[in-house]
C-alpha positions, 0 to 999 in steps of 0.5 A, a space after each residue: 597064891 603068888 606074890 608078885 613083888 617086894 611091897 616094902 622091907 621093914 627094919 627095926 632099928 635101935 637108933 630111928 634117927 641116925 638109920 633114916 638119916 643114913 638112908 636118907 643123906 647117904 643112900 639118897 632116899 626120901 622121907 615120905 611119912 610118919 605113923 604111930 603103928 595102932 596094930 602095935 602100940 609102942 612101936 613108931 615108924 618112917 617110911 622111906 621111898 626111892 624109886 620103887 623101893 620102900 623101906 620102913 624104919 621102925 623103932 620104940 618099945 614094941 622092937 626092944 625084944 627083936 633087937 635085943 636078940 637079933 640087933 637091928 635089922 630086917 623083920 619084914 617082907 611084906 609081898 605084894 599080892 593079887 589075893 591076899 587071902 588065897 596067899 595066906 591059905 597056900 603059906 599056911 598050908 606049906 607049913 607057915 604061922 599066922 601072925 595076925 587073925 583073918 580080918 584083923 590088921 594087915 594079913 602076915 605070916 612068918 617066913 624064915 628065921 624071925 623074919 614075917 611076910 604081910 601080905 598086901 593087895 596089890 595088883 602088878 600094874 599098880 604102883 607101891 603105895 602108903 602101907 596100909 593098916 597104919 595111920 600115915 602122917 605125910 613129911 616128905 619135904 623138898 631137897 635143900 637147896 645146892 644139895 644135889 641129888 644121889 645116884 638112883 638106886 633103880 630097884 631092889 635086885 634080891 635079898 641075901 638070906 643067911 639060914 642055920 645048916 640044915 634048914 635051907 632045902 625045907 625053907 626054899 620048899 616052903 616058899 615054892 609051895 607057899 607062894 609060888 616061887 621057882 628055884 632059880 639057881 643052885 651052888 656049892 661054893 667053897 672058898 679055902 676051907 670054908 664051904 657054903 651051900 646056896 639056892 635062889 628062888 624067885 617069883 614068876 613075875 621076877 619082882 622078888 629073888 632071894 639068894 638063900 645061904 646055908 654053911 657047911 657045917 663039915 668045913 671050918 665055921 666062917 662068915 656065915 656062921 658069924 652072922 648066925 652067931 651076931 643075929 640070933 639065928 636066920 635072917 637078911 644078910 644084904 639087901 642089893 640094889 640095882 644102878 644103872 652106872 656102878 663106879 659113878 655111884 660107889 663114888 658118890 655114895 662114899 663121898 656121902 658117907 657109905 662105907 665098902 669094902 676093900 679089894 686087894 689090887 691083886 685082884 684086878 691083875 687077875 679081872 684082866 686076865 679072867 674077863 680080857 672083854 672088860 678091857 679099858 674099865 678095869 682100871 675104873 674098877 679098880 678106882 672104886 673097887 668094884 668087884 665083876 663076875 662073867 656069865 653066859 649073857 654079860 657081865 655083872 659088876 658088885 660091890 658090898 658096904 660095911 654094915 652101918 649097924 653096932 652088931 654087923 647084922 644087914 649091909 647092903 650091895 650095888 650091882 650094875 648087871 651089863 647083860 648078866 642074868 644070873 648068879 654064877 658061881 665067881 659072884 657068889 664067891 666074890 662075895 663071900 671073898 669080900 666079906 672074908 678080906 674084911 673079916 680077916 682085917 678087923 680081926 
């Protein structure tokens, strides 16, 4: 009944062109194929690949509805799974809907908020490929000549996930029962008179991890509660992806166009007496502003974009792990922080 890893993350977008192009020319993935999706006609999309990351960018008629409530954003996690069919029994039986009718199209049932689950048939030691159920048309084309190439995301680290007050214990039990998940880490994190509950739950193989956020509704409503307001309801609020050298690439990536957030100097008077170990790079840090965070295996260096999107729905993360495992507290508070300063200048 377990899912094993992310197969692709689908988003709908109101403009196909410019959002492919930003993944493309700014995150430095590669256009592999077109499809007309026949399961749902009025509906075009672009698959995007980089390493094993895929996403799929789909766009026309059939989104309207979902854009119009949620503005543009993710609307699938397909899971890669060894049985499909035992999956789709064991998240229907943990209280999931079927999206499709058995054999027809690919499997899919909802997850949280808006957001579904296709099931694929993937064994783990195979590689990602075209996602099934669409007719592919190939377009990837070489690089341009003198263009150079992004830095690599290396894979997709976890998914944020932004729920309504009270719905975060119920979900996080459905996806352990559902695909066999295991609760991984659990916070309460408040942050001046806003208050956050958070528990991430993973995969056994550790393919998938989401870092799944409720608001206190008792504190000051914050970002969490603007995000639900933005988005209609739950749904992704990031997607991190993992590098291999963090300042290096966040300056590359700007230089291409990406947009993150700002952080305070003050901040890194502080980094260097909360992490004295990080020494000789905090000034680099400082360069890129990149966020850190320390626990009991390493250290954990992040740092979050602008959203792209008219209405703020989905931004996303870098995140270099130096031997850091988990999500400590000063992580999940980083983020949130960060969020806040940005917040607070555009207002």
């Amino acid at each position: 009944m377990t899912a094993h890893d992310v197969e692709y993350i689908e988003l709908y977008a109101d403009d196909e062109k410019t959002t492919v192009d930003y993944f493309v020319s700014s995150f430095g993935f590669t256009e592999v194929a077109r499809s007309a999706n026949e399961s749902s006609p009025g509906m075009e999309s672009v698959l995007l690949r980089q390493n094993g990351v895929q996403l799929i960018v789909s766009s026309g008629p059939a989104t309207h509805d979902f854009l119009a409530e949620h503005g543009d954003g993710v609307a699938d996690i397909a899971f890669a799974c060894e049985d499909v069919v035992a999956a789709r029994e064991s998240a229907i039986a943990a209280g999931a809907k079927a999206l499709t009718s058995e054999g027809t199209g690919a499997p899919a049932v909802s997850g949280f908020g808006c957001v579904r689950h296709t099931l694929v048939r993937r064994s783990a030691t195979a590689a990602p490929g075209l996602p099934g159920h669409r007719r592919w048309t190939p377009t990837a084309a070489p690089a341009a000549a003198g263009t150079e190439a992004a830095p690599a995301l290396r894979e997709l680290d976890h998914i944020a996930v932004c729920l309504e007050a009270g719905t975060l214990h119920d979900t996080v039990r459905f996806y352990l029962d559902g695909f066999g998940f295991t609760q991984y880490y659990s916070e309460y994190v408040a942050v001046g008179d806003q208050a956050m509950d958070s528990i991430v739950v993973r995969s056994p193989s550790g393919g998938i991890t989401f870092t799944i956020i409720e608001p206190d509704t008792t504190k000051q409503p914050g970002q969490i509660d603007e995000f639900l307001t933005r988005n209609g309801g739950g749904g992704v609020q990031h997607l991190a992806f993992l590098v291999d050298e963090i300042v290096p690439s966040v300056l590359d990536f700007e230089s291409r166009g990406v947009e993150f957030l700002q952080t305070p100097g003050t901040y890194y008077d502080m980094l260097a007496e909360r992490i004295p170990a990080l020494g000789a790079q905090i000034a680099d840090l400082a360069k890129a502003n990149v966020l850190a965070d320390l626990d009991e295996w390493g250290h954990l260096l992040q740092l979050f974009t602008r959203s792209p999107f008219e209405r703020r729905t989905l931004f996303f993360e870098l995140i270099q792990r130096q031997g850091a495992q988990g999500f400590g507290s000063a992580n999940i508070r980083a983020l949130y922080e960060a969020v806040e300063r940005a917040r607070a200048a555009s207002s």
